[in-house]
Structure formats: C-alpha cells, structure tokens
N, C-alpha and C positions, 0 to 999 in steps of 0.2 A: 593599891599594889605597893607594896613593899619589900625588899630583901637587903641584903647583908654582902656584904664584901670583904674577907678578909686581909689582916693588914701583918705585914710581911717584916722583918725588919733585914737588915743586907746582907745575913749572909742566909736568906729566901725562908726562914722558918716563920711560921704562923706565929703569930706572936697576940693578937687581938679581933678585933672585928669592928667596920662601922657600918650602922644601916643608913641605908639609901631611901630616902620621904618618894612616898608617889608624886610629889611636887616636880622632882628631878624626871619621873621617869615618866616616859612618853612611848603611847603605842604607835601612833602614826608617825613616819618617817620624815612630812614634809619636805617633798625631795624637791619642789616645784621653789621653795626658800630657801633652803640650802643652795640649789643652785643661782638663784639671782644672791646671795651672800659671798657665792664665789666670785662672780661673775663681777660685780663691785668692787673686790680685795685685787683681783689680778686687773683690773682696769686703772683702779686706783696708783696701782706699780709702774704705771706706761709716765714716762718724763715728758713726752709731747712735746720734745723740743725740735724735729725736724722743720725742714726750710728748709728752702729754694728762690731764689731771685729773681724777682719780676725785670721787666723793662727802666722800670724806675730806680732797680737798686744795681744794675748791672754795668759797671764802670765804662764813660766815652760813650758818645754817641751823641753828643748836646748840638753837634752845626749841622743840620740840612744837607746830607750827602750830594743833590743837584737840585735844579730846580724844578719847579712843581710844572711846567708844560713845556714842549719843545722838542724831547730828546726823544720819543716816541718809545718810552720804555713805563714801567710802573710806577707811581707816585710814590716818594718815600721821606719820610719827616726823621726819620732818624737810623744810623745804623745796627742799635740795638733793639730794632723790632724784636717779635719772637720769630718771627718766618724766616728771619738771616741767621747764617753759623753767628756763634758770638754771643746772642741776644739772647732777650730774657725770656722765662720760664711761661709758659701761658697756665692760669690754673695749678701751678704745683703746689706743695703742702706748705703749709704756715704753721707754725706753733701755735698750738694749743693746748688746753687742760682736759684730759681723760676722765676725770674723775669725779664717783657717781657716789650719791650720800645715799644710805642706806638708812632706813628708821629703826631706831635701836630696839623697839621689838621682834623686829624682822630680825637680828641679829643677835640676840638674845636666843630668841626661838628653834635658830639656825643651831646656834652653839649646843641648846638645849638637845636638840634630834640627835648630835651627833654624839657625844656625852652618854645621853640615856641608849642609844645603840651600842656601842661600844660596851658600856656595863653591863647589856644584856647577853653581852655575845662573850663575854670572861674576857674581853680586850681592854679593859682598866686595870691597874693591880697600885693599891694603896701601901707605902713604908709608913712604917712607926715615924723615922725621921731619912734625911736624905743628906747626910752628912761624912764628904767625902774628905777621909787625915792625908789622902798623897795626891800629888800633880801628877804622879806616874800612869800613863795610859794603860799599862801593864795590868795596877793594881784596877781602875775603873773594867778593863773587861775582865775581869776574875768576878768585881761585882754585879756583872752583865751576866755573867758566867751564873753564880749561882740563884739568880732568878730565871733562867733557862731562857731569857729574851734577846739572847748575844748575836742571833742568826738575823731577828726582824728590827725594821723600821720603830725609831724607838723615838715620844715625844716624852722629855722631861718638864713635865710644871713645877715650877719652883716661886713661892711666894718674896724671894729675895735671890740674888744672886750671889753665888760663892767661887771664890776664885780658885780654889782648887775642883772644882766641876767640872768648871770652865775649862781648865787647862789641861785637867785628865782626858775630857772627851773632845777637844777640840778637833785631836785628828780621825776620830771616829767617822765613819762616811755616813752610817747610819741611825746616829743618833743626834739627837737637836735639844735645845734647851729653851723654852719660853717662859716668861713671866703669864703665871696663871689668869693674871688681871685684863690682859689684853692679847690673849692666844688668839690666835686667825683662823678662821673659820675653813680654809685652807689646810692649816696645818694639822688641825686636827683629824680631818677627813681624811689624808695624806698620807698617818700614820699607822702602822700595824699593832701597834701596844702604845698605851698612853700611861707616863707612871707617874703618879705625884705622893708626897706626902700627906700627912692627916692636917695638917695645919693648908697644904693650899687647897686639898678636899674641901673643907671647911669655908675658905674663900670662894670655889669653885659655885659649893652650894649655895651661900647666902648671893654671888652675884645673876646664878643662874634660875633659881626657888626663889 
C-alpha cells in the first residue's frame, strides 16, 4: 500500500507531492506499544528526588533520654524515635531513579503507528521547505494562517533548528517545535497536525522504514 501526500510551500499552495513506501505505513495501531512508549517517556520525566528523614538523619537525640529500668514508664534509647514528636520518618520516601529503557523497536514501532495514523487520517502536511525571514509572531501566524492549522495543536519537525522559528512561535501556546531525530512518542500522539518539511520527511522515513 502506497499513497502520495502533497507538499505545500507557506503561503499553503500545492506545490509537489511525495509518496509514502508501505514500509512507513501500517494498518494495525499497536495501541498496547504505544502505550508502554508513553508510559516510559513520562516515567522517565519523574526526577525521584524526594526524601524524608529517618531516625538516623534527624538532628539530637545521641544521649539516652533515662534510664532503661526503674522509672516504670517505656524503654527509650533515643529522643528521635519515630513514635515521639520531633523524630524520624518510619518508611518514608528516599530518592530514587524512575526510569524504564525501552527497546528501540518497541519505540520505533511506537513512532511508526503514530506517523502512519496520522498520514492516513490527512493529519501530516509536508512544505517544500520551512523557512521563516521574520521573528515577528504576527508574521509566523499569518503563516499558521494560510495553511488553515492556526486554530489546532500544531508539531513542527525540523531537521535543524532556526532561530527565527524559534522566536516567531515561542509565544504561540499551541504550537511546538521538535528535532525530527528524536521526537517523543508523546508528542506526537499529543498533537492535532504534525508539519515538517521534505528534507525532515526524508529523515522521518529513512529513521522510521
């Protein structure tokens, strides 16, 4: 199975076409790896840096509040028990690492379902090139504007980064810019329109074919 997708240049007129290899395109959704792809990416994001203090880390408490028989009350070796105000934590959380490795077919694959979804559903649209002359936000959604994707969720693939892109869409809420090489399998599924160029097309395919 093969088809074609036309390719746009900015101010939204058809300008060429490229076709899409059945290699890219996939009927089954693998929703059951998509979701263990997500589920890895946003794990991977947790810092694990929480903590709490045990008895050993909670300052005072080194002499023997009294003595161990006599006074007809409970035995007690220190005043930072956990059982006394003041005292250390029993069991609370220690830092640790969240973070779950994923086997790059699994992630491949992942990226693949969502990619060939999306081009089957007219949610891709490929430029000639993606070459923005102002930093003005003004001009970037004119060119939002004339590919009629100004209202939705919009991921930019970009093989390189360009600093007036950058700084045209920065204050955009709904628009995002990724490096095609290593787009998050999150972010793609995330998005309502995915736009890239024929040059990160062309990387898209050789990483994901």
């Amino acid at each position: 199975m093969t088809m074609k997708i036309d390719v746009h240049n900015i101010v939204g007129k058809v300008v060429d076409s490229v076709e899409v290899d059945k290699k890219l395109l996939i009927s089954d959704s693998h929703s059951s790896v998509v979701r263990q792809a997500v589920l890895s990416e946003l794990a991977n994001l947790r810092q694990g840096t929480h903590s709490s203090k045990n008895r050993s880390a909670v300052r005072g408490g080194g002499k023997k509040p009294w003595k161990q028989k006599g006074r007809g009350v409970a035995r007690a070796g220190t005043i930072r028990s956990p059982l006394w105000k003041g005292g250390g934590t029993i069991f609370g959380p220690e830092p640790h690492s969240y973070s779950h490795k994923l086997p790059k077919k699994m992630g491949r694959l992942a990226r693949k379902s969502i990619i060939s979804k999306k081009i089957i559903d007219g949610q891709f649209m490929v430029l000639d090139k993606i070459i923005i002359d102002s930093f003005k936000t003004s001009d970037f959604i004119s060119f939002l504007d004339n590919l009629n994707i100004s209202s939705k969720k919009t991921l930019i693939l970009v093989d390189s980064f360009q600093e007036n892109l950058i700084l045209a869409s920065r204050n955009i809420r709904n628009v995002f810019i990724e490096n095609v090489k290593n787009v998050s399998v999150y972010d793609l599924m995330d998005s309502e329109i995915i736009l890239s160029d024929k040059a990160g097309f062309d990387i898209l395919y050789k990483v994901l074919a």
